[in-house]
C-alpha positions as CSV (number, residue, x, y, z in Angstrom):
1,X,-53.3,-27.8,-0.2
2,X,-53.7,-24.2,-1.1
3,X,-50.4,-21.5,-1.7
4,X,-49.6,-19.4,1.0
5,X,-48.1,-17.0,-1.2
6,X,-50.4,-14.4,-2.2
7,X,-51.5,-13.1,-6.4
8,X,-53.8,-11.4,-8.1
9,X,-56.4,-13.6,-8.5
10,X,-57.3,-15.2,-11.7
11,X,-58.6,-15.3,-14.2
12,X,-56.3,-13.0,-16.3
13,X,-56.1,-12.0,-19.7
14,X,-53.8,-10.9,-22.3
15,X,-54.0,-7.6,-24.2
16,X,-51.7,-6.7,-27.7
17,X,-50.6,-3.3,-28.2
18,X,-48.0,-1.6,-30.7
19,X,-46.9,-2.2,-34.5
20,X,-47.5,-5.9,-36.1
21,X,-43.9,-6.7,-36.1
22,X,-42.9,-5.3,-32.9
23,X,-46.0,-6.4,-30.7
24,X,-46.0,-5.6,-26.8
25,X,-48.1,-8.2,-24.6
26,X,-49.6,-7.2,-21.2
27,X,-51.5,-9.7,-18.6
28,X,-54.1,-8.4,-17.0
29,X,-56.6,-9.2,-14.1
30,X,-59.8,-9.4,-16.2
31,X,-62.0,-6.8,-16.0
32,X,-64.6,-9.0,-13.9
33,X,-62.3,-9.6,-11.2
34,X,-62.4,-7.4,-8.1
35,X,-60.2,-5.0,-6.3
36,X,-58.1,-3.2,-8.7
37,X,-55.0,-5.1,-9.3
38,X,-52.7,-3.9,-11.6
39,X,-50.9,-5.4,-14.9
40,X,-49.5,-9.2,-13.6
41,X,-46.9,-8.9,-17.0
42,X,-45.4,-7.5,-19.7
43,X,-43.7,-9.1,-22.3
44,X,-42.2,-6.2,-25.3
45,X,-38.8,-8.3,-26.2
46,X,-40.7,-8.9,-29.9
47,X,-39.7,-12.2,-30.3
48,X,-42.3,-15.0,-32.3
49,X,-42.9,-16.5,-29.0
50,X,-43.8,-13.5,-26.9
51,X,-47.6,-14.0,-27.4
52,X,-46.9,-17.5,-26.9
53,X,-45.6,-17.1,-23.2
54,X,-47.9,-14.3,-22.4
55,X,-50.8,-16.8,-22.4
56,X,-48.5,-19.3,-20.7
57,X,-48.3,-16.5,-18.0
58,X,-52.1,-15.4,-17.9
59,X,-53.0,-19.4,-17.2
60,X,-51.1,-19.7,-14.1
61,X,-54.4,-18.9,-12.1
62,X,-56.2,-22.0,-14.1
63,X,-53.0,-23.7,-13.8
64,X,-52.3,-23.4,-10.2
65,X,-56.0,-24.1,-9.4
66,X,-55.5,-27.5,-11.3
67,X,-52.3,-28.3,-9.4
68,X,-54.1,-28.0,-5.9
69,X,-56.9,-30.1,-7.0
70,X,-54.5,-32.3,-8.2
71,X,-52.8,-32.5,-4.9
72,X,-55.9,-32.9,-3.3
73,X,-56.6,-35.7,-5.3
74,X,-53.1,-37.8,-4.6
75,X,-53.9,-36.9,-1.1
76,X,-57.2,-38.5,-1.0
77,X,-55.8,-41.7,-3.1
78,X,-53.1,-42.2,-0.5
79,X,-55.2,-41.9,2.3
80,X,-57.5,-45.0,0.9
81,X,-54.6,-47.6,0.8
């Protein structure tokens, strides 16, 4: 099972700008992956947990890639019984 819906592929990273207490988070495609994308996110509400979900959002790659194998998995187990 892969997704037909197409994203910047992984893996992305997650880059801090701007004062301590007012930090601004941005997602990008890491520099060794090719083509150019552009920033995936960015997260500048300032709130504790801004960092937090900006590395929630840069492991969707990993995290998709887990799913599928995942699903690939349950597929394969069903298919023995």
């Amino acid at each position: 099972m892969t997704s037909n819906t197409p994203h910047t592929p992984g893996p992305w990273i997650v880059e801090s700008y701007g004062h301590p207490h007012a930090p601004h988070f941005e997602v990008w495609p890491a520099p060794e992956t090719p083509g150019g994308f552009p920033r995936v996110a960015s997260i500048v509400d300032g709130a504790p947990w801004a960092e937090a979900n900006a590395r929630l959002i840069a492991a969707a790659p990993d995290l998709l890639a887990a799913l599928e194998n995942l699903a690939r998995l349950a597929n394969y187990a069903a298919a023995l019984r």
